[in-house]
N, C-alpha and C positions, 0 to 999 in steps of 0.2 A: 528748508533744506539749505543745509552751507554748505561751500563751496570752497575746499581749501587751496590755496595760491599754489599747491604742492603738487596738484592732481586729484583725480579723481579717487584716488584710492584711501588719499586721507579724507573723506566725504564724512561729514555727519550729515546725520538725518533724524528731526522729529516731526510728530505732528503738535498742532495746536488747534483746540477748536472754541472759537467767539462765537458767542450765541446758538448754540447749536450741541446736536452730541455725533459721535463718533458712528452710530448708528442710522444716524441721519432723521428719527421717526419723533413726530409731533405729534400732540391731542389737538382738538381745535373747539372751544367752550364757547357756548352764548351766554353773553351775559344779562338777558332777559329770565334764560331762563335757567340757565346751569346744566344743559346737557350737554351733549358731546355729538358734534359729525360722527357718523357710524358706519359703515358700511354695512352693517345687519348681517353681515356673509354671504348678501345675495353675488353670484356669480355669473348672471344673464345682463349680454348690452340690452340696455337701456330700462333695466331698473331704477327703483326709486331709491336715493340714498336718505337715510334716514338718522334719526336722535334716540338715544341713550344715556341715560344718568353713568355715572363713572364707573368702569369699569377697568381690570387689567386685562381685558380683551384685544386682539389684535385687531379687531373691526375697529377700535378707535384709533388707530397710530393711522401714521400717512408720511410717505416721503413727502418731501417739498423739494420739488425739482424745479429746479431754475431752467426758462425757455425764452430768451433774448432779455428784455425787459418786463417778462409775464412769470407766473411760476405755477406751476400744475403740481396736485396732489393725485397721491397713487397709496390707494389701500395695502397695506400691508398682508392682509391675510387673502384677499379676494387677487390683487396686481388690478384690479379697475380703476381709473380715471374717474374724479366728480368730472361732469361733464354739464355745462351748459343747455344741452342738447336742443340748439339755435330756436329756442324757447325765449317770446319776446312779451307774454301779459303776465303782469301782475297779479303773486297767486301761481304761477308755474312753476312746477316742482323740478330740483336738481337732481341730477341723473347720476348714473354709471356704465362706462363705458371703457371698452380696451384701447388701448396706446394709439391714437392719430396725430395730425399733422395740425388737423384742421382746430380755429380758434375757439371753439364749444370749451373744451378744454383749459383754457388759460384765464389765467385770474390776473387782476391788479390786487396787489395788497398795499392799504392807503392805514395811517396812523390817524386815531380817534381818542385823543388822550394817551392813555395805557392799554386801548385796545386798539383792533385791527378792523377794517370790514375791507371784505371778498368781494371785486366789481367782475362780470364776466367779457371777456375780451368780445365777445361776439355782439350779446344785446346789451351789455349796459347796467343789466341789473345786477340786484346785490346780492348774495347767499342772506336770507331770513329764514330766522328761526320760527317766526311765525306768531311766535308768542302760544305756541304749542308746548307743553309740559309734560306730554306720557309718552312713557319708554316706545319707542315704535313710531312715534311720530314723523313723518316725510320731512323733509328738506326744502328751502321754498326760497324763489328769487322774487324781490320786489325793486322798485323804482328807488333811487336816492332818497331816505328819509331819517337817517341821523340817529333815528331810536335804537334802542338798547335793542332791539331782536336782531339788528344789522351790525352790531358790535361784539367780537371776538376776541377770547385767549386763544393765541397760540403760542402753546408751550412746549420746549423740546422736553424728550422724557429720560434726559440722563440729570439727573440731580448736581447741583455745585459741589455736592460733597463725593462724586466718582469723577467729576472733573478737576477739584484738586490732587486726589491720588493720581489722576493722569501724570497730571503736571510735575509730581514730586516724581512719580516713575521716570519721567524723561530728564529734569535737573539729577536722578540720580546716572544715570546711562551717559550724560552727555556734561563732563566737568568741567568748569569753564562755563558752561553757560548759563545763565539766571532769569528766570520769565519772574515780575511780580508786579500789583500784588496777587498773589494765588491762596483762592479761587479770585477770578474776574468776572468783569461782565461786559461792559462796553470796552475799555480799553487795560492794555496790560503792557509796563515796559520791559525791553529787552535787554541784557549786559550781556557782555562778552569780556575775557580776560585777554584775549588777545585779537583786536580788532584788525590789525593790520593783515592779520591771516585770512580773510575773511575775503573772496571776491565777491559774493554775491548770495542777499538772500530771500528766497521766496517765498510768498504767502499762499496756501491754499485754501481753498473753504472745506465744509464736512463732506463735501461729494469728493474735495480731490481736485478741483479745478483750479489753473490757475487766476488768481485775483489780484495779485501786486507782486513787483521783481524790485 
């Protein structure tokens, strides 16, 4: 959002979204095994969340909500929470459950190379896949072990190529100003043709939150 010296009425406003889509909704892949977190469509707390081969199903999408330092997923098609469900042995299957407070819910996401693994804020343990392979397969937290059934993609599901036409959409609306290079990935710089007009400009992320002034 810029913020012209002028007031408020000469206001531009875009968005921009880094690492993420506009949507907000990610798949999340083991790479043991090449399924996908699922919600199955089950819609009762404290179900078992479970694995799916790829599908355009809304069972596989998930917000990724940001909660202080944690970040909790939320089914798309169900609105359930993976949940922890204050489940603490090895071999205990991850849940779903509706919107709380409480830490069952909240994930650490830690970097593993080019993947990710799910810590649960409550016990400690990690989302494994199990090393389970058929469609239908449960969800499963074990102890810190490094292997690949504890190693994740998470992908957002708008492709680089709907996030350059964003991008060309909004250098077209807003002249004078230039994001590039477009498409991006980690970082992208900004031009302005007239900087000095410019009080102030803000970053948001996909939810909409502020994250830098």
């Amino acid at each position: 959002t810029y913020t012209n010296s002028s007031g408020c009425a000469s206001t531009q406003t875009f968005t921009v979204n880094v690492n993420g889509s506009s949507s907000g909704y990610v798949s999340i892949q083991n790479k043991a095994t090449g399924l996908y977190i699922d919600g199955m469509g089950r819609t009762t707390d404290g179900s078992n969340a479970g694995q799916w081969s790829s599908s355009t199903s809304n069972n596989q999408q998930w917000v990724e909500e940001t909660s202080g330092s944690y970040v909790r997923f939320k089914n798309r098609a169900t609105g359930l929470y993976l949940d922890g469900m204050g489940r603490t042995s090895n071999g205990s299957l991850v849940g779903l459950s509706s919107n709380s407070s409480g830490n069952n819910q909240q994930w650490v996401i830690a970097d593993i190379g080019s993947y990710k693994s799910i810590k649960n804020s409550a016990s400690g343990l990690y989302i494994d896949g199990m090393s389970w392979n058929t469609n239908g397969s449960d969800l499963g937290l074990w102890s810190n072990s490094g292997s690949d059934a504890q190693q994740w993609t998470i992908t957002s599901l708008k492709s680089a190529k709907a996030n350059s036409e964003e991008l060309s959409i909004v250098d077209e609306k807003n002249k004078g100003v230039l994001l590039f290079p477009n498409p991006f990935t980690d970082e992208t710089n900004l031009r302005i043709d007239n900087p000095e007009q410019v009080t102030s400009i803000v970053v948001l992320d996909m939810l909409g939150r502020q994250v830098e002034v």
